[in-house]
Each structure stands twice: as C-alpha cells, then as structure tokens.
C-alpha positions in Angstrom: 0.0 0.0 0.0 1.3 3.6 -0.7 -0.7 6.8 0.8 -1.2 9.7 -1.6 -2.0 12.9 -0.3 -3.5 15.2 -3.1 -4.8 18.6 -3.2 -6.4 21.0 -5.4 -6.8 20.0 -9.1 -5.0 16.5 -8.0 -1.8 17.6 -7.6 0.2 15.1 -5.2 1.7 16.6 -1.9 3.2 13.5 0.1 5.8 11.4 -2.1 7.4 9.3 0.7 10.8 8.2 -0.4 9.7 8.4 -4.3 11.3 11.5 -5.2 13.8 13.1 -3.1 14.0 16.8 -4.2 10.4 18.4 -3.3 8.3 18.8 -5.9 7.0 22.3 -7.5 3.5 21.8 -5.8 5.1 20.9 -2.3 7.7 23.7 -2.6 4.4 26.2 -3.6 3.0 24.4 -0.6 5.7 25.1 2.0 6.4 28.5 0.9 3.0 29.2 1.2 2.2 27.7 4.6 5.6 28.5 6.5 5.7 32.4 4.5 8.6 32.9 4.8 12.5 31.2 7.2 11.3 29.4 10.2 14.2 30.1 12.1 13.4 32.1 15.0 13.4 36.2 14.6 14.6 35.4 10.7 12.3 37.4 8.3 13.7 36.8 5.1 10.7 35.4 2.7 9.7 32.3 1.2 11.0 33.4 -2.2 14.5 33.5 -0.8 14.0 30.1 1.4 15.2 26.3 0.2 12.8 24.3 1.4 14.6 21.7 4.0 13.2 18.1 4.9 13.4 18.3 8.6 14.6 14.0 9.0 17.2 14.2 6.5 16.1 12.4 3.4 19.8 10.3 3.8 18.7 9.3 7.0 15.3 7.8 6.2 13.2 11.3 5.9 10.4 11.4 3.5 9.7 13.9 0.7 6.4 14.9 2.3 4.8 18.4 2.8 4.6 17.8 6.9 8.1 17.4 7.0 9.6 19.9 4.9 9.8 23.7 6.1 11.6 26.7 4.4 15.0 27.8 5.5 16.9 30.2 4.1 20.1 29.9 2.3 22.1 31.1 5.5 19.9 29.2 8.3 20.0 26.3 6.0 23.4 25.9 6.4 23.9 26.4 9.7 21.1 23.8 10.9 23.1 21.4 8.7 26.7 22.4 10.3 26.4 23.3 13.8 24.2 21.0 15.6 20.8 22.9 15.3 17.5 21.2 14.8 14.2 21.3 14.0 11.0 19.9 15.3 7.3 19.4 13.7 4.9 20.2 16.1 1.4 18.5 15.6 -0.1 22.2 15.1 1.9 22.6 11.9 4.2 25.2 13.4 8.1 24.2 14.1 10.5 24.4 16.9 14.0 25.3 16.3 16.7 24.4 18.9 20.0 23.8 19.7 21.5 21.0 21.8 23.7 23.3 24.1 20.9 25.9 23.8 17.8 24.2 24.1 14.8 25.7 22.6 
C-alpha cells in the first residue's frame, strides 16, 4: 500500500521516499504555509528560502509536505553544520533548537 495525499486539481503533496527533491507543488506548498524562514526572529521570505526536509532524506526522511519547512540559504546551512535542529509540532508550526541551547 502507498498513501497519496492530493490537493487542489490532484496535484500530489506527500511522495514518501519516491522522489527526493520536493516537488513544485510541495515547494508552492511550504512557501505558502511556513511564508517565509522558520528560524526564529529570521524574516527573510519564502521566495529566498530552500525548502529543507526536517529527517534528513539520507537518513530515512520522506519527501512529504509535513516534513519539509523553508529555510533560508544562511539558516540552512547552519542547521546542517552546527548542531541545530528542527521539530514538527502537531499544530503545523516548528521548533528550532540547539543542543547546548535548548529551545
């Protein structure tokens, strides 16, 4: 069994491990629903964000809309260098913390 989450005019939003870049519907998606870098006090918009899966897709992370969040190019690259990570929370918003920081 594989679970296919559409929206709209049928335009697929979950792809599991199928596809490992997200697609232009799930980046339209994310940009829309995060508006903009989720790290805290950032404000740079979604139009200058990459979108980021939050589980690693090398480690096992799926390609999937609720685990994807924008990130821009500079707080992308520090969550992926200097032990920062992110959280889904079940309300759809994110928490962003560091391990000698905490939240």
């Amino acid at each position: 069994l594989t679970r296919i989450v559409m929206a709209g005019e049928s335009v697929v939003l979950d792809m599991g491990r199928k596809v490992r870049f997200a697609t232009p519907a799930q980046a339209r998606a994310v940009r829309i629903r995060d508006a903009g870098c989720i790290f805290p006090s950032c404000r740079r918009p979604a139009r200058w964000c990459d979108i980021h899966h939050i589980n690693g897709f090398a480690g096992g992370g799926s390609t999937d809309v609720a685990t994807m969040c924008c990130l821009c190019r500079r707080h992308h690259t520090l969550i992926h260098n200097s032990g920062w990570t992110i959280r889904a929370n079940r309300d759809g918003t994110f928490t962003v913390s560091h391990q000698a920081r905490g939240p």
